[in-house]
C-alpha positions as CSV (number, residue, x, y, z in Angstrom):
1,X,-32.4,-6.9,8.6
2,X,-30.6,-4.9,5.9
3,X,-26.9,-5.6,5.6
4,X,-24.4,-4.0,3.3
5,X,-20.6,-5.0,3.2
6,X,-17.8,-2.5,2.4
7,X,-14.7,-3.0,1.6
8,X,-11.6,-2.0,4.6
9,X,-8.6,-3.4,6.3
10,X,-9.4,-1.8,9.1
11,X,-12.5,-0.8,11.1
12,X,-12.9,1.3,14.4
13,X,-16.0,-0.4,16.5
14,X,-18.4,1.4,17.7
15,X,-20.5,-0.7,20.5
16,X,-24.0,0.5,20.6
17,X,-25.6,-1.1,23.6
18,X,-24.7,-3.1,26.8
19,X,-25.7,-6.5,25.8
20,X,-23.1,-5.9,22.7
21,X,-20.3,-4.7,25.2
22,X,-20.8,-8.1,27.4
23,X,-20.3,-9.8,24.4
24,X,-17.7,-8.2,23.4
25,X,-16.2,-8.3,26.6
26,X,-16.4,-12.5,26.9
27,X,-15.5,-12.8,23.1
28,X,-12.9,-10.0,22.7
29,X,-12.0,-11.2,18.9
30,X,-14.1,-14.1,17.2
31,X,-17.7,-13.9,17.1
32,X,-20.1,-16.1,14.3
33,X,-22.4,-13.4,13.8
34,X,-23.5,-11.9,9.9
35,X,-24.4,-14.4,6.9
36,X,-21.9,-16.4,5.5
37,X,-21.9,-17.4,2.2
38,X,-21.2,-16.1,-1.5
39,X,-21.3,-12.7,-3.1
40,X,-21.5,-11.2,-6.1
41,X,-20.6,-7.2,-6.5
42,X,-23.1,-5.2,-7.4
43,X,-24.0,-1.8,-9.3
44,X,-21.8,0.3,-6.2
45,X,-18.1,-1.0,-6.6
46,X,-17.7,-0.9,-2.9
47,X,-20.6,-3.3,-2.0
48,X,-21.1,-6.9,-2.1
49,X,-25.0,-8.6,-2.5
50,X,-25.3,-12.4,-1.7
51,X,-25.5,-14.7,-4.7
52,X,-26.4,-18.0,-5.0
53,X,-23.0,-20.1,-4.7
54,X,-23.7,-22.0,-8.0
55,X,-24.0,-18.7,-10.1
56,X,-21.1,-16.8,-10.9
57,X,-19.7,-14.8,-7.7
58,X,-16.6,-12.9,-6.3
59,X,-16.7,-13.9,-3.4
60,X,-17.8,-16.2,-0.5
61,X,-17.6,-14.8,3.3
62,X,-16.2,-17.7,5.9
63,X,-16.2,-15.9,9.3
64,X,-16.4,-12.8,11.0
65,X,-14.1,-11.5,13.4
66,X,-13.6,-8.2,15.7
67,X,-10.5,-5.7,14.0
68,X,-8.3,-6.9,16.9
69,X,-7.4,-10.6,16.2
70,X,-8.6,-10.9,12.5
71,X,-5.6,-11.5,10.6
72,X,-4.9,-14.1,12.3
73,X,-8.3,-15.6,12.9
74,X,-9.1,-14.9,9.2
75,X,-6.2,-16.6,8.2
76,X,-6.9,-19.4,10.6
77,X,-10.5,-20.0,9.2
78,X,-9.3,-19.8,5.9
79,X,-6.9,-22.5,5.6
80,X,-9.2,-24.5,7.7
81,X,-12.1,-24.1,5.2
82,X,-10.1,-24.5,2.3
83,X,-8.3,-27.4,4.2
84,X,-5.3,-26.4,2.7
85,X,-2.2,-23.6,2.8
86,X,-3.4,-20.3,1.1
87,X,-0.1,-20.0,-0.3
88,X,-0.6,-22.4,-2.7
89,X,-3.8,-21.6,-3.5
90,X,-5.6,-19.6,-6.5
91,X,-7.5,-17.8,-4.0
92,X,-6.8,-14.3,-2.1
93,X,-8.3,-13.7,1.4
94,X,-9.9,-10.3,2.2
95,X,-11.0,-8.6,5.4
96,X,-13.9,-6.5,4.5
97,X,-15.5,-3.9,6.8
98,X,-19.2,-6.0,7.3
99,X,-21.9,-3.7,8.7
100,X,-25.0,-4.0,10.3
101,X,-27.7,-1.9,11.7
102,X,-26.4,-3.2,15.4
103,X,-22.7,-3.8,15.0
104,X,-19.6,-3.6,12.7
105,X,-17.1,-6.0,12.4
106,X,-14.7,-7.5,9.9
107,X,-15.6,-10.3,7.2
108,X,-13.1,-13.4,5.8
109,X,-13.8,-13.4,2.3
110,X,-12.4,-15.7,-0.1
111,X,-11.6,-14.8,-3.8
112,X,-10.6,-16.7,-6.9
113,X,-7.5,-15.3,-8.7
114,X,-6.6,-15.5,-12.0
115,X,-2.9,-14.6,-11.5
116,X,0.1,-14.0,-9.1
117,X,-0.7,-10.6,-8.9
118,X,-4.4,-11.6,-6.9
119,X,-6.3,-10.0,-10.1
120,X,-9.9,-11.0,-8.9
121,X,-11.9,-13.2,-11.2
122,X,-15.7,-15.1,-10.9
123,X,-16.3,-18.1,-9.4
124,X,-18.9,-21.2,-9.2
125,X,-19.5,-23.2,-6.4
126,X,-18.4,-22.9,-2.7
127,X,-15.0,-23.4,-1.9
128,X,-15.1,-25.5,0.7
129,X,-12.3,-28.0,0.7
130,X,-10.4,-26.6,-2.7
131,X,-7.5,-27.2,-1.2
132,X,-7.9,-30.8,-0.1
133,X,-7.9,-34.0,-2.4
134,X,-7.3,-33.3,-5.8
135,X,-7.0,-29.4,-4.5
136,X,-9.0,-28.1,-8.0
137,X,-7.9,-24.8,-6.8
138,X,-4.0,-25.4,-6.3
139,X,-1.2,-22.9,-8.1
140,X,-0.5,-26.0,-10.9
141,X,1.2,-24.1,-14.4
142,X,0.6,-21.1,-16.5
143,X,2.4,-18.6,-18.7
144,X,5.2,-16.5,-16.6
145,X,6.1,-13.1,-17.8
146,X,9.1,-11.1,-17.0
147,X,8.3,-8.8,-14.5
148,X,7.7,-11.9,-12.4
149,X,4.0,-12.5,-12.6
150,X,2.1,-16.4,-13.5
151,X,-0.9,-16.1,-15.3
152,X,-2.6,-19.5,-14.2
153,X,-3.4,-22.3,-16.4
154,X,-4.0,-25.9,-15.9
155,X,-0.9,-28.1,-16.9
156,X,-2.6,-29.9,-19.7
157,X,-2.7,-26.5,-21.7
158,X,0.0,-25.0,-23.2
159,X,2.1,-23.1,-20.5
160,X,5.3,-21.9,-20.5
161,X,6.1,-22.9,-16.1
162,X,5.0,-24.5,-13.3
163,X,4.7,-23.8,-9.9
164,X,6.9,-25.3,-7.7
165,X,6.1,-23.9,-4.1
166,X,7.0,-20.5,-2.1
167,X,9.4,-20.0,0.2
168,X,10.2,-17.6,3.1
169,X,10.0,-14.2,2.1
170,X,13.3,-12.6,2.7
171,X,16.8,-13.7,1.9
172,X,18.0,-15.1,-1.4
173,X,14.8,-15.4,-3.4
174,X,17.4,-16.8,-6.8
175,X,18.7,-19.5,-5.0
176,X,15.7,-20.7,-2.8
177,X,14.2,-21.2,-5.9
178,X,16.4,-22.7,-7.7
179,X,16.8,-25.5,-5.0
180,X,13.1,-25.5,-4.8
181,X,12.6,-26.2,-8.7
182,X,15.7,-28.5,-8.3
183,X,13.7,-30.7,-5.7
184,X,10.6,-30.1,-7.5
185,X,12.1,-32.4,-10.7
186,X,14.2,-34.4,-8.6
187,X,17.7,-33.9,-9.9
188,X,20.6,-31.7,-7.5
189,X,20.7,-28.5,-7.5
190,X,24.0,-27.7,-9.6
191,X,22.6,-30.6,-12.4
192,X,19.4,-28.4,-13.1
193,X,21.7,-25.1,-12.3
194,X,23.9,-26.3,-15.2
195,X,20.1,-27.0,-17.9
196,X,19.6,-24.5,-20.6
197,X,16.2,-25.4,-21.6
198,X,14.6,-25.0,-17.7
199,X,15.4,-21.5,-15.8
200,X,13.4,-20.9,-12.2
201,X,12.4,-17.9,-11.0
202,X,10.7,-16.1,-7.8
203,X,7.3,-14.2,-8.7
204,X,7.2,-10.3,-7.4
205,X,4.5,-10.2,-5.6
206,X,4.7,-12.5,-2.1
207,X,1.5,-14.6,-1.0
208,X,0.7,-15.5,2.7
209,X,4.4,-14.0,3.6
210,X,6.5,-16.3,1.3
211,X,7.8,-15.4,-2.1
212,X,6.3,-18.3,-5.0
213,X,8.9,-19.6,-7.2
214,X,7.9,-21.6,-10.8
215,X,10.1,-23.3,-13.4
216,X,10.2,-22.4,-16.5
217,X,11.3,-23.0,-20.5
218,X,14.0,-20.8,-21.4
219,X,12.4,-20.1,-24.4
220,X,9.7,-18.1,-22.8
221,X,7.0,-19.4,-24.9
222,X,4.2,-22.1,-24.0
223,X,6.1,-25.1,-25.0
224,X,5.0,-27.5,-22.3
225,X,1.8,-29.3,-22.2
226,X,2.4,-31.7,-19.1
227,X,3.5,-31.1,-15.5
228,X,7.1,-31.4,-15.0
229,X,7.0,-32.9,-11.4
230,X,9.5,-35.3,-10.9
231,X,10.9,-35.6,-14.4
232,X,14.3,-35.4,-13.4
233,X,16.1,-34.8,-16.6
234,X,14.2,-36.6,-18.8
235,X,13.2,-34.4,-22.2
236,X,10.2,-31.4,-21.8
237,X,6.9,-32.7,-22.4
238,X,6.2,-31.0,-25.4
């Protein structure tokens, strides 16, 4: 059976036969149907192809879910698969419009980011569990620019901040994180307030609902070359 998936948020279905409308009617939102796995794009930009997981890929489908109920079912699979928050994750979830030649529903798709801003990048392997154990695919340090964006590094490379978690978006984004990179390096709040080597900001664009916040060098430039977790006061590891 041919199978093409398209890219949407949102998707009208159309129910082609009794049998489907029973389902439908006993499993008004989740349903397991449509191949699961990882995809790479092809030559149309709106289509995905299945890809083996251990070649490079964009993406890798979870679970499929009816339109009503799957941002939150998505979002429920998701963490659950990753065994993780997404928040704190390198990875952006997708809906995509997934049709077939006797239904249409939508798709959870996971995909690897390289930056705050969710710019999509390749991937190898599955990413099952990425956000348990170690968590290989955590938010850890990278280079922060101005306008409020972390280009994602690991924190044994040179990197200018470090992420220190998100918090609720709304309210007072400044200080949230500056308690939240505070905690982060275990020294009070006015102590790292009062640093002029360390400065913490919120990044623009929110993840999950809550606004990420990093610490950074007040120099701007890649200075540090070790996490900064719990280092108190002690000097930047440069």
């Amino acid at each position: 059976m041919k199978t093409k998936i398209a890219i949407g948020v949102a998707v009208a279905l159309v129910l082609s036969c009794c049998g489907f409308a029973l389902f439908r009617h006993f499993a008004p939102n989740h349903h397991a149907s449509g191949d699961k796995g990882c995809y790479g794009t092809t030559v149309e930009i709106d289509q995905l192809a299945p890809a083996p997981c251990r070649d490079p890929h964009e993406a890798e489908i979870i679970d499929f879910f009816y339109a009503d109920g799957a941002e939150k079912g998505c979002h429920e699979s998701a963490e659950e698969f990753l065994g993780g928050p997404l928040a704190d994750a390198r990875v952006q979830l997708q809906r995509l419009r997934y049709v077939r030649e006797d239904f249409t529903s939508l798709a959870c798709a996971l995909v690897v980011v390289s930056d705050s801003e969710d710019s999509a990048t390749q991937y190898t392997g599955s990413l099952h569990g990425a956000m348990s154990g170690d968590r290989p695919l955590a938010i850890t340090c990278g280079h922060y620019y101005d306008e409020g964006r972390l280009q994602y590094k690991t924190c044994g490379e040179p990197h200018s901040a470090e992420y220190v978690g998100a918090v609720v978006d709304g309210g007072d984004h400044e200080a949230s994180c500056r308690q939240a990179a505070a905690a982060y390096l275990g020294q009070p709040v006015d102590e790292f307030a009062a640093r002029r080597d360390l400065r913490s900001y919120a990044l623009a664009s929110p993840r999950d609902g809550r606004t990420g916040c990093v610490v950074a060098a007040a120099s701007g430039h890649d200075d540090l070359k070790a996490s900064l977790k719990g280092k108190g006061a002690a000097p930047l590891p440069a």
